[in-house]
Backbone as numpy.savetxt, mean C-alpha at the origin, in Angstrom:
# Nx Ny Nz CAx CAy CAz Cx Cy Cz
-16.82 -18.94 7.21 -17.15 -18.09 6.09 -15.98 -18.11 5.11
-15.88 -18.41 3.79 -14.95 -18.32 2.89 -15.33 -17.26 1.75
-14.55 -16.85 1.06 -14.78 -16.19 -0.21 -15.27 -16.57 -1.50
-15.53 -17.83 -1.34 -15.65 -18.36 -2.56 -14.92 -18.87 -3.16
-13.59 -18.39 -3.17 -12.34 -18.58 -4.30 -11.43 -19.23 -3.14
-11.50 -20.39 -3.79 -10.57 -21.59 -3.11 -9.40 -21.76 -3.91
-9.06 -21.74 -5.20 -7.86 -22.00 -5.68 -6.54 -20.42 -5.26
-5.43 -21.01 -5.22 -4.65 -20.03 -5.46 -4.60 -18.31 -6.04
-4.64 -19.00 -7.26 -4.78 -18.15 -8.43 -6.42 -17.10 -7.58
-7.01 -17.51 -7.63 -8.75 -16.74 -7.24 -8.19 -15.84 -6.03
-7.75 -16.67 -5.80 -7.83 -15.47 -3.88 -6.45 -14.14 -4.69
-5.51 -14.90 -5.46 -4.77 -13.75 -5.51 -5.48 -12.72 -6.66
-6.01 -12.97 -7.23 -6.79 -12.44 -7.91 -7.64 -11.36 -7.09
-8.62 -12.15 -6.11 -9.23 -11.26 -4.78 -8.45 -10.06 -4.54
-7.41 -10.79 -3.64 -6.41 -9.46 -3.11 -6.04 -8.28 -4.21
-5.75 -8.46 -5.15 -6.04 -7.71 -6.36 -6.94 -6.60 -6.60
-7.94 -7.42 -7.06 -8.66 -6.47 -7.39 -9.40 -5.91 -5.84
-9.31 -6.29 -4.66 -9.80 -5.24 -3.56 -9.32 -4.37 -3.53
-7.32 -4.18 -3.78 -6.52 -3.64 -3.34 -6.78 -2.60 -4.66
-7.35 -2.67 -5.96 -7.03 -1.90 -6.81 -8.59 -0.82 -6.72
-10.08 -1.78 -5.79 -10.99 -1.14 -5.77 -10.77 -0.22 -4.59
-9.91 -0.43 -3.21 -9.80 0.20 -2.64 -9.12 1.61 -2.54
-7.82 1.96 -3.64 -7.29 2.54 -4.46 -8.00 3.79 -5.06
-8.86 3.53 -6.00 -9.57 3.99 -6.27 -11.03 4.85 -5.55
-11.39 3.80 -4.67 -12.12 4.43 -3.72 -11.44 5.62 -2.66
-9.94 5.36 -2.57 -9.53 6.10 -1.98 -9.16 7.97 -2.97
-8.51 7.10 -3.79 -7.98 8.63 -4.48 -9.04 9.15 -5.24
-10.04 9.19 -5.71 -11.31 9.44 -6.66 -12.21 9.97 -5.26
-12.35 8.87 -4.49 -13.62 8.99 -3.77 -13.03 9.94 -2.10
-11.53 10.25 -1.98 -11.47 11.13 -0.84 -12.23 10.49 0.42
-11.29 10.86 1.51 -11.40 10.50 2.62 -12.36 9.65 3.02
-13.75 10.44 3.12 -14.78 9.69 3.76 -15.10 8.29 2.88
-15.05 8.23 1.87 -15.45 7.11 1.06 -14.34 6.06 0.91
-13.01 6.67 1.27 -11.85 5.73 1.16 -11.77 5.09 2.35
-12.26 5.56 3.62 -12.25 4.96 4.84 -12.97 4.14 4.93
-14.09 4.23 4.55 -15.64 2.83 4.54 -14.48 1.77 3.71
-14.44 2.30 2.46 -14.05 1.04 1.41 -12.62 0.24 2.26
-11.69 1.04 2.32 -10.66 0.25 2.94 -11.29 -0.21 4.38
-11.45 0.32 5.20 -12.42 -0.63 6.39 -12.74 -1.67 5.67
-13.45 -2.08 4.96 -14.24 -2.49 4.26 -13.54 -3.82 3.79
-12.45 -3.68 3.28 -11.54 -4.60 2.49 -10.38 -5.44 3.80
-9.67 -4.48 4.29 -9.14 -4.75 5.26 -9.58 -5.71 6.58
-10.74 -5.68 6.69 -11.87 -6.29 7.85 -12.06 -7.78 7.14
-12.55 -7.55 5.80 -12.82 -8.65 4.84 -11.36 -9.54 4.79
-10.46 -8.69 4.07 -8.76 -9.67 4.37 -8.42 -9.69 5.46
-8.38 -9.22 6.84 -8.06 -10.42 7.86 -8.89 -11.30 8.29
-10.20 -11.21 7.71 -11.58 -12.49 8.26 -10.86 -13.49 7.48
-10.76 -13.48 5.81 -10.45 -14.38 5.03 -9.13 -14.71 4.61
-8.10 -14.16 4.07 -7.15 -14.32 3.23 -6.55 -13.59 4.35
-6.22 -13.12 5.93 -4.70 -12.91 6.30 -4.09 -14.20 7.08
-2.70 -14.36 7.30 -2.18 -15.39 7.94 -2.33 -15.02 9.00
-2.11 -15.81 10.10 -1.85 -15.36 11.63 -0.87 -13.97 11.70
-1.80 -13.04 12.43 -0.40 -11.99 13.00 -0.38 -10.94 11.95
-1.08 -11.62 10.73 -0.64 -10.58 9.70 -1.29 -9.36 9.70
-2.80 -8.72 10.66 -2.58 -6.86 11.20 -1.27 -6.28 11.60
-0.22 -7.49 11.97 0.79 -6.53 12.22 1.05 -5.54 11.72
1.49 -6.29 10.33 2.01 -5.77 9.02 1.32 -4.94 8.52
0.07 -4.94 8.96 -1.02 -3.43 8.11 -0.96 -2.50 9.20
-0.51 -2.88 10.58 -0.49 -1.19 11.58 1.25 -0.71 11.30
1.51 -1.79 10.93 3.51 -1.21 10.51 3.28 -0.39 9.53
2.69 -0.61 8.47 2.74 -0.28 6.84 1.62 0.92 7.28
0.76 0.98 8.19 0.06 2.37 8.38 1.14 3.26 9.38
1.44 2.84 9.94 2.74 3.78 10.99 3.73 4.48 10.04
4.31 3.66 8.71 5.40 4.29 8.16 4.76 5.26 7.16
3.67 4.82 6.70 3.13 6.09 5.82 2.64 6.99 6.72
2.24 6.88 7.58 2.15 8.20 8.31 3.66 9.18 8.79
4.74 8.41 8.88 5.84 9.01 9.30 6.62 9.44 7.72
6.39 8.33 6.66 7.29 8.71 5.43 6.65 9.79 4.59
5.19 9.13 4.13 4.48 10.53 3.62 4.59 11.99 4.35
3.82 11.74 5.72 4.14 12.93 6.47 5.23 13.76 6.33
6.18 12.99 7.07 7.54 13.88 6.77 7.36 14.98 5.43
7.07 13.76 3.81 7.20 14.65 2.71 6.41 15.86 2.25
5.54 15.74 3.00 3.91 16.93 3.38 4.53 17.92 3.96
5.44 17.64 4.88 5.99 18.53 5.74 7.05 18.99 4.74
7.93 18.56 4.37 9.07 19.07 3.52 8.17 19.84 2.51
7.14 19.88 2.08 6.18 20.19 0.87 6.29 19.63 -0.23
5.99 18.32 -0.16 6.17 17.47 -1.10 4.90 17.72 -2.10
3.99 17.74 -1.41 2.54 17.64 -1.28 1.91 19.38 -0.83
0.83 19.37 -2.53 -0.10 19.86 -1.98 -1.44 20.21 -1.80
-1.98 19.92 -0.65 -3.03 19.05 -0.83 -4.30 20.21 -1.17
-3.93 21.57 -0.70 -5.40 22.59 -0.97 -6.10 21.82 0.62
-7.19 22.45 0.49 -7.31 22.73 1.96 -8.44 21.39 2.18
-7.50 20.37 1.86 -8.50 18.90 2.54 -8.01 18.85 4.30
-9.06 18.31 4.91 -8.68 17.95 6.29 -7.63 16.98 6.13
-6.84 17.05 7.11 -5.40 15.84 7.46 -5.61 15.26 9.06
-5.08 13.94 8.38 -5.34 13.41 9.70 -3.51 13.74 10.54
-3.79 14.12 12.00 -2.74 14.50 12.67 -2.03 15.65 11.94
-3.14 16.24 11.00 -2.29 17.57 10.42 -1.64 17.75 9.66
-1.05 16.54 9.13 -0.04 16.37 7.83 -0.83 15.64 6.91
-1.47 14.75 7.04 -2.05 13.95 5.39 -3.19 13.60 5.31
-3.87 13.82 4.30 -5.56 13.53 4.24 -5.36 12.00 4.34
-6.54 11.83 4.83 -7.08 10.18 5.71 -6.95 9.81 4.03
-7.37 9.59 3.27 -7.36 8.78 1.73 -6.00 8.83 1.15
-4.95 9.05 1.78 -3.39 9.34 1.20 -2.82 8.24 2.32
-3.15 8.32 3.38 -2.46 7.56 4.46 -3.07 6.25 4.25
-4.68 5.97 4.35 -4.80 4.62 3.99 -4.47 3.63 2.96
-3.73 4.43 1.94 -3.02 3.48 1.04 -2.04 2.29 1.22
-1.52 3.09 2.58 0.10 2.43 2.71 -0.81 1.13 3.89
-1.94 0.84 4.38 -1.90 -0.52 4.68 -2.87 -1.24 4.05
-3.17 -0.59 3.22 -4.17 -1.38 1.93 -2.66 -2.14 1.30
-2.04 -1.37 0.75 -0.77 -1.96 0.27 -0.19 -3.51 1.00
-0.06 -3.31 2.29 0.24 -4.04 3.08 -0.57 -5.23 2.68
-1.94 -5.45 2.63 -2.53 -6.52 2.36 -2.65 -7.23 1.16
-1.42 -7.14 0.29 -0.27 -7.80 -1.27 0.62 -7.88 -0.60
1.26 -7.74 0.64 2.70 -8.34 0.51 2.51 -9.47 0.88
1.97 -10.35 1.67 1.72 -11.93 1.66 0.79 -12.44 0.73
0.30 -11.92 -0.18 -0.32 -12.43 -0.82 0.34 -12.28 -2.32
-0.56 -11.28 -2.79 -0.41 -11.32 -4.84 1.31 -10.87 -4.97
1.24 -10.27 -4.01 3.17 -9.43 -4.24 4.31 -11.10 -3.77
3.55 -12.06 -2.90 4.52 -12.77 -2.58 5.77 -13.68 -2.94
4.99 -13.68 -4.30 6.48 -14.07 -5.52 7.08 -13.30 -5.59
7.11 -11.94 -5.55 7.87 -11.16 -5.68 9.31 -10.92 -4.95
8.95 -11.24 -3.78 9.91 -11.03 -2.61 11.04 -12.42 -3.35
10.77 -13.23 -3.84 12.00 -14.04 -4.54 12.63 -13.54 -5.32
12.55 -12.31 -6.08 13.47 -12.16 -6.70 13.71 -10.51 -6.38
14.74 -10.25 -5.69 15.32 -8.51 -4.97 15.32 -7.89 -5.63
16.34 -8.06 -7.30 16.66 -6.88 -8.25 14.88 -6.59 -8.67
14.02 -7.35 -9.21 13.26 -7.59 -9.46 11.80 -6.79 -8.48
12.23 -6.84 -7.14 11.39 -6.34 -6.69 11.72 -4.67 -6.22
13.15 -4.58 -6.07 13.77 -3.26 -5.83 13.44 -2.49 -7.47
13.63 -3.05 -8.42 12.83 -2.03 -9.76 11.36 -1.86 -9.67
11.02 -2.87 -9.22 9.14 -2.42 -9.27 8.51 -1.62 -8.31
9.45 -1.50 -7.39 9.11 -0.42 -5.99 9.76 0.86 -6.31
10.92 0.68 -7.66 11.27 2.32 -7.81 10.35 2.53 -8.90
9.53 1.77 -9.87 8.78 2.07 -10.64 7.38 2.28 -10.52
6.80 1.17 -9.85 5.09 1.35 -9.48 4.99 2.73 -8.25
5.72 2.52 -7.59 5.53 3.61 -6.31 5.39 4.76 -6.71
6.01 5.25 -7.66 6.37 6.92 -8.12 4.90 7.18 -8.87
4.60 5.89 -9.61 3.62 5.67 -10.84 2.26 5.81 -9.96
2.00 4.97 -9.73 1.18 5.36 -8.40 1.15 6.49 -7.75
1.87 7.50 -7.11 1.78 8.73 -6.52 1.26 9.75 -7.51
2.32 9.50 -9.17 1.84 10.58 -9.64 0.38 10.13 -10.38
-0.17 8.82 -10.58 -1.59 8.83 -10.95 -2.44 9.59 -10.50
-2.38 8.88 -8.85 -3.17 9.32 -7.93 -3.32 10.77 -7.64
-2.49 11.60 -7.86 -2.33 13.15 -7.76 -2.78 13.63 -8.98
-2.83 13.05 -9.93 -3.43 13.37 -11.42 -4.85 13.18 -10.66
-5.20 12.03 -10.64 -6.84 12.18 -10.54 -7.28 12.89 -8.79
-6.86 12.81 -7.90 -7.36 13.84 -6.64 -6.82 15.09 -6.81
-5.89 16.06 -7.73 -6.05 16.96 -7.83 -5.01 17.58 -6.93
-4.26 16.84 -6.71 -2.68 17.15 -5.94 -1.65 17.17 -6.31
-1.00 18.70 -6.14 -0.08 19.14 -6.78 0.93 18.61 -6.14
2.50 18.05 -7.01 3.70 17.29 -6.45 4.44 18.07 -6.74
5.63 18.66 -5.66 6.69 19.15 -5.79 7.48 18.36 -7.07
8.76 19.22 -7.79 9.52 18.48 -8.86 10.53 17.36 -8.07
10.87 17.20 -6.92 11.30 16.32 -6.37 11.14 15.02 -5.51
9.59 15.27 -5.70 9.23 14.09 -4.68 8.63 12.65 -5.52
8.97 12.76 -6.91 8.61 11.45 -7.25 9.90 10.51 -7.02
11.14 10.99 -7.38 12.08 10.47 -7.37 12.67 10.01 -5.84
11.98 10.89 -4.83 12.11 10.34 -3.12 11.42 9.05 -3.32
9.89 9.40 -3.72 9.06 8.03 -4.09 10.05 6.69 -4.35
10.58 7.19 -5.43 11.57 5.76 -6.07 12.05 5.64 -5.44
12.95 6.56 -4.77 13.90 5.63 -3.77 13.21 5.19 -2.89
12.30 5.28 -1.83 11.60 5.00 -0.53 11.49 3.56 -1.25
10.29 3.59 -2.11 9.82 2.24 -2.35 10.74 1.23 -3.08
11.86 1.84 -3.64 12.67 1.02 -4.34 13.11 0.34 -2.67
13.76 0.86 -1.74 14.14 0.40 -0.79 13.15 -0.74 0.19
11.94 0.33 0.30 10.84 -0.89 0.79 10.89 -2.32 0.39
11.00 -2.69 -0.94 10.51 -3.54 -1.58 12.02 -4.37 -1.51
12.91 -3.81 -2.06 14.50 -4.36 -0.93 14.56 -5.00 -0.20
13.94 -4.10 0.90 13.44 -4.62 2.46 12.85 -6.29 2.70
11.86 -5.70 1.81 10.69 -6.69 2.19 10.80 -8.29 1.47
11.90 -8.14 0.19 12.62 -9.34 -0.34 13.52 -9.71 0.33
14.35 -9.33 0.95 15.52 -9.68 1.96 14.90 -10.25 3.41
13.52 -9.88 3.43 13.52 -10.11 4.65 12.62 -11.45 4.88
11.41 -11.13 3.21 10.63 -12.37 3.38 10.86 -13.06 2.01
12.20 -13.07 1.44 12.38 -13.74 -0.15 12.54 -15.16 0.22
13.24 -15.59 1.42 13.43 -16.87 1.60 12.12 -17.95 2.22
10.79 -16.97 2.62 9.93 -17.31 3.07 9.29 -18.35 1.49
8.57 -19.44 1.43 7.86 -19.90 0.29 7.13 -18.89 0.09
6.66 -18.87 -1.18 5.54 -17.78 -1.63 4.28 -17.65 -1.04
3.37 -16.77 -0.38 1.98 -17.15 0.41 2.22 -17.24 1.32
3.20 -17.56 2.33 3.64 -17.98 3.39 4.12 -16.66 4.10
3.78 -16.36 5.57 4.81 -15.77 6.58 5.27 -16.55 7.20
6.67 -16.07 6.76 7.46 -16.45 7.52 7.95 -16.41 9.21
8.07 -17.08 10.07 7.82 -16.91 11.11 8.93 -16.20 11.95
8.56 -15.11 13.13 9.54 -14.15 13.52 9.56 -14.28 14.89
């Protein structure tokens, strides 16, 4: 079974726009509808477009948003009004972001990881940008300090994730 989109460019394109429909399905459409859709996408990118091994990287990238968001739920970063949370700290459509995310770092994000300064600004910039969208449209109020945790977390993530897979070719995992 393929996607259709055999060139480069198409599939990153794919990962794209799933990752931006899943997004949306998540923060607009709340829990129940963000869980189908990301199921949905996630099931679809490891049938088609993941490398070997690469669920790792989406139960890692779901483990830390459950421990990094959480935590900030807990500090009261976040507030959510009285949505159900999964394990008590974060609604299921807040947590599934962080391994939807996961499924761009070998792919559309993978140029990225070549260049650090480059990817350490776009993780202190998109991350924050992203939180406070998403809280604009689901209706979640942000403490005055937690966008700037944002920046740093993701400024660091994205650090991380160039240092660790910048030397990998682009598209490629690198092998561990």
């Amino acid at each position: 079974m393929s996607l259709g989109v055999s060139s480069g460019a198409g599939r990153m394109l794919y990962n794209l726009a799933a990752f931006q429909a899943g997004w949306f399905a998540c923060v607009l459409g709340g829990s129940t509808i963000g869980l189908v859709a990301v199921a949905m996408i996630i099931t679809l990118h490891l049938a088609w477009l993941a490398h070997p091994g690469e669920w790792r990287w989406l139960a890692g990238f779901a483990l830390l948003g459950l421990a990094f968001d959480g935590g900030l739920a807990l500090a009261g970063g976040f507030a959510f009004g009285d949505e159900a949370r999964a394990l008590g700290v974060l609604p299921p459509w807040l947590w599934l972001l962080w391994p939807l995310f996961a499924t761009l770092v070998h792919h559309s994000l993978a140029w990225l990881w070549q260049y650090p300064w480059l990817a350490l600004l776009g993780g202190a910039t998109s991350g924050p940008l992203s939180y406070y969208a998403g809280a604009r449209l689901a209706g979640v109020e942000l403490a005055p300090w937690l966008l700037p945790a944002e920046a740093m977390a993701w400024a660091l993530i994205c650090l991380i994730l160039a240092r660790h897979l910048g030397g990998a070719e682009a598209g490629t995992v690198r092998a561990h």
